[in-house]
Structures are given as structure tokens and as C-alpha cells.
VMD Tcl script that draws the C-alpha trace (Angstrom):
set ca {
  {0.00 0.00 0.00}
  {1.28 3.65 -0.95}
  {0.56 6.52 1.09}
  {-0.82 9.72 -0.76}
  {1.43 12.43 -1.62}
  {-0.35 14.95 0.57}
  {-1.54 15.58 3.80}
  {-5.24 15.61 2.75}
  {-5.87 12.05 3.35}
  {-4.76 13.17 7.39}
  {-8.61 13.80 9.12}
  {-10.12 13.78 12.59}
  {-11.15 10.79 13.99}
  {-14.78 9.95 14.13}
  {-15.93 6.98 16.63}
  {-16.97 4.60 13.72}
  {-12.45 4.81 13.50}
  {-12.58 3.24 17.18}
  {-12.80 -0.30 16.35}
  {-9.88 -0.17 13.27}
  {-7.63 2.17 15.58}
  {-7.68 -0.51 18.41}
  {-6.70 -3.12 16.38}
  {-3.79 -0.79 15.15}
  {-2.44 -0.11 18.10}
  {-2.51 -3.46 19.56}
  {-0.82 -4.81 16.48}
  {1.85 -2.09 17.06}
  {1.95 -2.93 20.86}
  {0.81 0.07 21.98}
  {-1.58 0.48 24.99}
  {-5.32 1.01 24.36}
  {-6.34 1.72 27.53}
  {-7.76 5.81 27.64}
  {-7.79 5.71 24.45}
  {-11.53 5.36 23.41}
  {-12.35 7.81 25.83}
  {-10.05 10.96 23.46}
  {-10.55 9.86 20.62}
  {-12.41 12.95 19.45}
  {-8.94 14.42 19.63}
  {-7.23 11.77 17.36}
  {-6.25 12.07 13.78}
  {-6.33 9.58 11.46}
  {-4.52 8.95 7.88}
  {-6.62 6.74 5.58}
  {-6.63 6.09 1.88}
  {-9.59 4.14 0.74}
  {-10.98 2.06 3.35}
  {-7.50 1.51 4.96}
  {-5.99 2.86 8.21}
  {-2.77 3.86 7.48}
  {-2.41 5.31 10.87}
  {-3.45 7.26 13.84}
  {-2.55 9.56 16.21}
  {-4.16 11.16 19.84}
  {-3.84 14.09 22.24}
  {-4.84 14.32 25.33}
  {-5.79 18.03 27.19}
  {-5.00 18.65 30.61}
  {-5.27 22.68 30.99}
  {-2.65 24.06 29.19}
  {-0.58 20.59 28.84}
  {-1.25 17.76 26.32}
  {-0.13 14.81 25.90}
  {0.75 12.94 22.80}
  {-0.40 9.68 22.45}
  {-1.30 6.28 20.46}
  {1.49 7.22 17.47}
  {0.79 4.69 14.91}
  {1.48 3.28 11.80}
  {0.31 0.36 10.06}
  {3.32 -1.59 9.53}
  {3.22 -2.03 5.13}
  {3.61 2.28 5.08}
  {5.79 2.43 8.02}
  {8.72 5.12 6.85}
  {7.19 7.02 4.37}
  {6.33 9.85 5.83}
  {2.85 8.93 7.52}
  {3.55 9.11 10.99}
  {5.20 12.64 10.65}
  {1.90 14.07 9.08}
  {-0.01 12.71 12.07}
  {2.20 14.48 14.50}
  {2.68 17.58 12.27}
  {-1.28 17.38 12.72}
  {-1.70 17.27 16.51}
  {0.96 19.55 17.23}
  {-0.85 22.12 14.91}
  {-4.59 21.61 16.61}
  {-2.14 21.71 20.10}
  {-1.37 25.01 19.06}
  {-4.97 26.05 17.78}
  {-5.92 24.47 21.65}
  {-3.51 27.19 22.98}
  {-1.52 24.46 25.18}
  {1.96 25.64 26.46}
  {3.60 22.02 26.43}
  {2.75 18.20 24.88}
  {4.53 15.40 27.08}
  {4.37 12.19 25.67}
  {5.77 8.72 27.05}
  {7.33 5.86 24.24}
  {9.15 3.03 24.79}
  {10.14 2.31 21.12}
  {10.47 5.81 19.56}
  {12.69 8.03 21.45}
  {14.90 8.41 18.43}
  {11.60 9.68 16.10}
  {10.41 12.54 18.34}
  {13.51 15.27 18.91}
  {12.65 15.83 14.82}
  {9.92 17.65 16.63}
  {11.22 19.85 19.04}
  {10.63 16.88 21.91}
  {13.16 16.46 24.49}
  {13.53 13.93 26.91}
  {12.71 15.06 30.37}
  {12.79 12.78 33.66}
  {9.68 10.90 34.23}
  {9.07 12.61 37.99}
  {9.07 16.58 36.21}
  {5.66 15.47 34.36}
  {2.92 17.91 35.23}
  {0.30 16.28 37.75}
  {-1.93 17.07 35.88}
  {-1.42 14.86 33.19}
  {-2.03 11.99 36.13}
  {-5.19 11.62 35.41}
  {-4.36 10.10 31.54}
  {-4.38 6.04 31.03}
  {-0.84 6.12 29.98}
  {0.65 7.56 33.22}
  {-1.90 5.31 35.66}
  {0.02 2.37 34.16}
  {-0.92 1.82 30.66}
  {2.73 2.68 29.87}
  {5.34 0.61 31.90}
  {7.38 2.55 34.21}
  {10.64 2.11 31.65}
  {9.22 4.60 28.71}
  {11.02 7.25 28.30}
  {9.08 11.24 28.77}
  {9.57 13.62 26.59}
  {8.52 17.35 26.05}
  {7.75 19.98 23.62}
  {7.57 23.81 24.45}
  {5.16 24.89 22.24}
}
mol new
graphics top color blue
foreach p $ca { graphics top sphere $p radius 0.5 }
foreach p [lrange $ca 0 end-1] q [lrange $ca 1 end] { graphics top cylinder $p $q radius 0.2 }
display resetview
């Protein structure tokens, strides 16, 4: 499968996505848990009936966090996991949030293209507590990282 050429195949989530971005992220090992509950804030990249990936944020006042970065595995490295993120860090911005966190245990190579830094895991905001990923969904071993926005 090729992904398009342009970022117009890159669209909010609806909850009819819910059921193809679970399986997604379990195939790519990557908790579900919160998940369903945001995904009004995730992005999607689809060509045809396909999934070719997904993305969430998560608001917490004037913090986000990143979340549930994911490609399908046949268009993994071209490109479609960078729209995604270009995405949510432009509706971050639209949100007016000061700073997205996010937590990965396989990407923190990918993310300083961003602007992300890692940060130690006790200088996350409390107030991104109450999110899935930080009650346990990610193991203590992922690495934090931050963007000033």
C-alpha cells in the first residue's frame, strides 16, 4: 500500500475509527487503555478504506499529551507518521496548550525531529495523572519527553 502524496488524506477521527484504531495499536503494541475515551482528539490517515495510521492528544489545561502514534506496519517510513504528529501539534497550538509530554518506549529516536526532548519521568505535570498512559498503561521504563510549544 502507498501513502498519498499529501496531507489531505490526514482527518479527525470519528468513533466509527474506534474499532480499526484498536486493532492498530494493539498490532503495534501500543496500549489502548484511555484511548476510546479521546478519541475525538485523534487524527487519522486513511486512503480508501485503509488505516494507514493514527494519532491522539490528550488536554490537561494548558498541557497535552501525545499519544497512540501509529502506523500500520506495510507504510511504516514514508512519511505517515510525521503528518499525524505535524497534525496534533498544529490543533495543540490552535488548543492554545503551552507544552505536549508524551511517554514511548520504542520511539525516542523519532520525536527530537519535533522539538521533543527527553525530560525525567518525575518533572511530568500532575496534571497529566489523570491520563491512562501515566496510571500504568505505559510501563514505568518509557522514556518522557517534552515539547515547548
Amino acid at each position: 500500500m502507498t501513502a498519498p502524496a499529501s496531507a489531505s488524506w490526514v482527518r479527525a477521527a470519528t468513533p466509527g475509527d474506534w474499532e480499526t484504531v484498536e486493532q492498530l495499536l494493539t498490532a503495534r503494541h501500543l496500549p489502548t487503555a484511555g484511548a476510546r475515551d479521546h478519541l475525538e482528539s485523534f487524527v487519522v490517515a486513511t486512503t480508501g478504506l485503509s488505516l494507514l495510521g493514527c494519532a491522539g492528544l490528550e488536554r490537561y489545561g494548558d498541557v497535552g499529551l501525545l499519544r497512540s502514534v501509529a502506523v500500520a506496519e506495510d507504510v511504516a517510513g514514508r512519511g505517515v507518521g510525521a503528518e499525524l504528529v505535524h497534525a496534533l501539534l498544529e490543533r495543540a497550538r490552535a488548543l492554545g496548550l503551552r507544552q505536549l509530554f508524551l511517554l514511548t518506549t520504542t520511539a525516542a529516536e523519532y520525536f527530537p525531529r519535533f522539538g521533543f526532548e527527553p525530560i525525567g519521568r518525575e518533572t511530568l505535570p500532575s496534571s497529566l495523572q489523570a491520563s491512562e498512559e501515566l496510571r500504568g498503561a505505559c510501563p514505568a521504563s518509557a522514556v518522557a519527553m517534552r515539547l515547548i510549544l
